[in-house]
Steps between C-alpha positions, in 0.01 A plus 500: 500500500881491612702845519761534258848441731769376258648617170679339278765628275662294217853610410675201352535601100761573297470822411637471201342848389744670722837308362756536559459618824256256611781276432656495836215766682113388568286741283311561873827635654499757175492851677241754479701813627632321807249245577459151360188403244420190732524760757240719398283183456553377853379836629205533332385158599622628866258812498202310370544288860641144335647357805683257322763461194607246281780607217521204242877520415716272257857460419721855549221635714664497813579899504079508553577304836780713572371793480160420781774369732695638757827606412699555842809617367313810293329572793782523718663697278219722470480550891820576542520782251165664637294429190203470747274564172628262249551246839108525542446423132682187468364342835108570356561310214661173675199524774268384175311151527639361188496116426683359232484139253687476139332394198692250394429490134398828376179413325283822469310702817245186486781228604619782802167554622487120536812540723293694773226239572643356859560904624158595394319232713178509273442889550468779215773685444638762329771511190687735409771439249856617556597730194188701490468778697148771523556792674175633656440731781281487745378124431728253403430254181465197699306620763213665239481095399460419841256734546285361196532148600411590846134571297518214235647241705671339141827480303639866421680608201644888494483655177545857319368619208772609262487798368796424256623262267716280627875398383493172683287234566173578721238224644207707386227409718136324306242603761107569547407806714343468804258754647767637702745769381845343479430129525420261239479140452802350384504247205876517393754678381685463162896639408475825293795779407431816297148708386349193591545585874328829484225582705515145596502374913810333585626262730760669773732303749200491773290203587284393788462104479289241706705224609274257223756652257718233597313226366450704164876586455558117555253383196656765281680404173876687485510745177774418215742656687424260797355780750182476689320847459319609746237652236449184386409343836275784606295465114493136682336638812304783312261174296465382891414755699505881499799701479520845499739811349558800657558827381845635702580817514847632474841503274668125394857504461573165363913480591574281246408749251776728434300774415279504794826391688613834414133708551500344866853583575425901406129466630587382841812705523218805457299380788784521685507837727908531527534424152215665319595862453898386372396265293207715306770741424733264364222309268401860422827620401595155329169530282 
């Protein structure tokens, strides 16, 4: 069984949840405090030990490149004015393995998956998709899938039970337990919103995928909208072979929700030691 080296993240939608301001800015270059979403993303995949990244951009998504590059000038700059600290920063996030290919239609996370097939080589690899983030400590979310498929050896889904109803659209999860706690066997997953989500397991933005997806994505039919969902191709796989859902632990921020736009933005402001203590007062004080 081949490690898990390379990660792929797609980032080539609209974001049209986010308009206007994912008119002219990628939803992924969004802040969190002072940090990028995509950012956050590329991390965690970082800290689980992928050794490799590939961002699936599309048109207007060349502030993502930007951003993992060098930027001489800025670091100049930076030198020069003895911002040793903030120097340090930007340099650690250009020194990041990141590959890069545009999706040249944007037809669904299905049709971008398909873009990665030559840069995975026929390995498994992880996904992690660009405008969700899960904020976990110690563990990351893609590394507890890794560590599950490193026992089952199959296609991964994450997923999180919801303990509310939902006001957008979920993929809740149709499953059969297994005998072990957390993992079940995954037959496919169906778009719900509101009391119907309840108590229900839910898809998040995590995957680990054999490279046999390939052939699956390739056989299936685009929806009305013309996208090729990636539920749809692993329901394909699931009447194969086995796939599997995990359990995840941790918070979801999905960034093209406003509302949890806005919980992440206060939550990881919070977290943050020079920031905490200020910023409690204010929201106390505003409250």
């Amino acid at each position: 069984m081949k490690p898990i080296r390379k990660a792929v993240i797609p980032a080539a939608g609209y974001g049209t949840r986010f308009l206007p301001a994912t008119k002219s800015i990628p939803k992924e270059m969004i802040p969190i405090v002072d940090k990028p979403v995509i950012q956050y993303v590329v991390e965690e995949a970082i800290q689980s030990g992928i050794e490799e990244i590939l961002i699936i951009t599309g048109h207007g998504k060349r502030a993502i490149e930007d951003h993992f590059d060098t930027n001489v000038e800025l670091e100049y700059h930076l030198r020069q004015h003895g911002k040793v600290a903030m120097l340090d920063m930007v340099q650690e996030i250009s020194k990041i393995n990141i590959h890069y290919i545009r999706q040249k239609h944007i037809r669904g996370v299905g049709d971008a998956i398909l873009c990665a097939e030559s840069f995975i080589d026929n390995e498994p690899f992880a996904v992690l998709l660009g405008d969700d983030i899960i904020y976990h400590e110690p563990e990351p979310a893609i590394h507890q899938l890794m560590r599950t498929y490193n026992k089952c050896g199959a296609t991964m889904v994450g997923c999180q039970t919801l303990k509310e109803a939902q006001v957008v659209p979920r993929n809740i999860i149709q499953s059969v337990a297994t005998e072990e706690e957390g993992i079940s066997l995954f037959l496919g997953a169906e778009k719900a919103v509101g009391h119907e989500t309840e108590g229900k397991s839910a898809m998040l933005g995590r995957y680990i995928l054999t490279p046999d997806i390939f052939e699956i994505l390739r056989r299936v039919q685009p929806n009305k909208k013309g996208k090729i969902k990636l539920s749809d191709a692993l329901k394909l796989m699931a009447s194969r072979q086995a796939v599997y859902t995990c359990e995840i632990k941790g918070k979801r921020y999905d960034i093209g929700n406003k509302l949890d736009y806005l919980k992440a933005t206060v939550e990881y402001a919070l977290r943050r030691p020079e920031l905490k203590e200020t910023f409690r007062t204010y929201l106390n004080q505003y409250i």
